[in-house]
N, C-alpha and C positions, 0 to 999 in steps of 0.2 A: 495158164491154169490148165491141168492136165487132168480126167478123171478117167481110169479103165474101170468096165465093169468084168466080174469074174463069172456072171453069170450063164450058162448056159441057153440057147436060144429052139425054145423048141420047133420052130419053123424053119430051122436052119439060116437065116436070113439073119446079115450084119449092118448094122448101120454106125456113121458118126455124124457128129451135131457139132459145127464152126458157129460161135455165135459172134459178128463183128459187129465189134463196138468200142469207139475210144476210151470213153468213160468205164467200158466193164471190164476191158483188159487192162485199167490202171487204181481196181479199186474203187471208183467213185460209184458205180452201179449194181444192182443186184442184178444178173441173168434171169429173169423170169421168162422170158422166150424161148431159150435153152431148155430150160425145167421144164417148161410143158412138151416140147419135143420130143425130150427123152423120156420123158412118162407115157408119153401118148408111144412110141414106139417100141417100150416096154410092154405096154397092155396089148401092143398086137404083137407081142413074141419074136420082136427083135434082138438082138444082143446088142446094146451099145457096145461096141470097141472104143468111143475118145469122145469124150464132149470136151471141146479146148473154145477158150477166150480170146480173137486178136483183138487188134486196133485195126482202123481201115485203110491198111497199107497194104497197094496191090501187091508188093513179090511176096510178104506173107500170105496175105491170099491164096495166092497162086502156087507159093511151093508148098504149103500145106495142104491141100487142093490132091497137086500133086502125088505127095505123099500119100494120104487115105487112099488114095484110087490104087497107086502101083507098087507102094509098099504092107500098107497097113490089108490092103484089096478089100475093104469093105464091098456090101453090094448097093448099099446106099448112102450119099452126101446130105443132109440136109442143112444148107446154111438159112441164119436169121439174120436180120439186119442189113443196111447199107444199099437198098433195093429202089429207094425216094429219089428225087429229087437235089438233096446237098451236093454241093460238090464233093463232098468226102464219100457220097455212098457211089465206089465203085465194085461193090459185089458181082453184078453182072460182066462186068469188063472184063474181072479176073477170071468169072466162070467161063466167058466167051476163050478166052485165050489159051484153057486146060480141056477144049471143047474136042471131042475125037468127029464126034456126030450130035447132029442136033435135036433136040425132042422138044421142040417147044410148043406141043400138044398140052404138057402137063402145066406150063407154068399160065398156058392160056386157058387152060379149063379153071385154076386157081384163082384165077382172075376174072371169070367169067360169074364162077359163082361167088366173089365175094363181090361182084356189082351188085347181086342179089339183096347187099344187105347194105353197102356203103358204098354210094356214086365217087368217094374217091380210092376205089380202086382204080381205077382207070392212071395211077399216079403211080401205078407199080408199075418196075421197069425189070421186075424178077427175070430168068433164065432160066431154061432147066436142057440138060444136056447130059449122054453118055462120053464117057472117057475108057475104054477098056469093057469091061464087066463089070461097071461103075457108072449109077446114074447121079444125078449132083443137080438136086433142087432148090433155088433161094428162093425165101420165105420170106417175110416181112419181119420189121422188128416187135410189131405189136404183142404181145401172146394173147387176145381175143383173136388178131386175126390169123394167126399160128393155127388156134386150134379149130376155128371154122374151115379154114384151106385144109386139114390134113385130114379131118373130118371124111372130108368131101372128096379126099384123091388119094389116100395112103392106101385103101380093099387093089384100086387099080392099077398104083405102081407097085403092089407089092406081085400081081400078073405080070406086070412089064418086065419086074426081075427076073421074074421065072423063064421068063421068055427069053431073055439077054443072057441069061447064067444057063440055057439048056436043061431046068431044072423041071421043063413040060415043054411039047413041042404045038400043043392043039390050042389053038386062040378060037375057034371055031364054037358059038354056041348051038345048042340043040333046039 
């Protein structure tokens, strides 16, 4: 399931939304985790480029992964799902393996503050990592805790784009 949006991004700033899940890429589920994604990174003046559907099979993962970063070059990955415990969520494995450099600042503050609210955070095995001019955060599949994590980290990765993309060069506050 493929969706482009045509809209224009006033913050110049691109993202896509992988949402992995067996049941949603065959029909049996509704994306509600996707949905809040892509609204939540609409309201801060993103351009979605592709919200797409897999199952949780690593080479799709991983060459769509791929893809967004060095074809599509969004400046932002946001995957949901596959982040637990099953043996089927290997989200992070895919993300480690399209990994250029690590930043696992973000996925640890994502999980710091959702201890805040539910002790089994600690059962996320999320990743967050640059690939090119492409950073690529998994998220959970919940969409309460979607929207508390992006809440809490979207104002500062969308600095950390700025800073990866050349788009400001001063991290320094006054």
């Amino acid at each position: 399931m493929l969706e482009t949006s045509q809209k224009l991004s006033p913050n110049g700033l691109t993202a896509a939304v992988v949402t992995l899940s067996d049941k949603g890429a065959a029909g049996e589920r509704v994306d509600e985790s996707g949905k809040v994604i892509r609204q939540m990174l609409e309201e801060a003046g993103y351009e979605v480029k592709e919200a797409i559907i897999l199952p949780d099979d690593f080479e799709q993962i991983k060459t769509n992964l791929i893809r967004l970063c060095d074809e599509v070059r969004v400046d932002l990955v946001l995957t949901t799902g596959g982040t637990g415990f099953s043996k089927r969520d290997i989200t992070p494995e895919a993300t480690m393996v399209v990994c250029e450099r690590n930043a696992p600042g973000i996925a640890e503050a994502i999980r710091y503050h959702s201890l805040s609210i539910t002790g089994r955070a600690m059962l996320s095995r999320a990743a967050s990592v640059i690939r090119g001019d492409t950073i690529i955060v998994n998220l959970p599949g919940s969409p309460k805790a979607v929207r508390e994590g992006l809440e809490y980290a979207l104002p500062h990765i969308h600095h950390g784009i700025e800073i990866l993309t050349n788009k400001t060069k001063e991290c320094a506050r006054k």
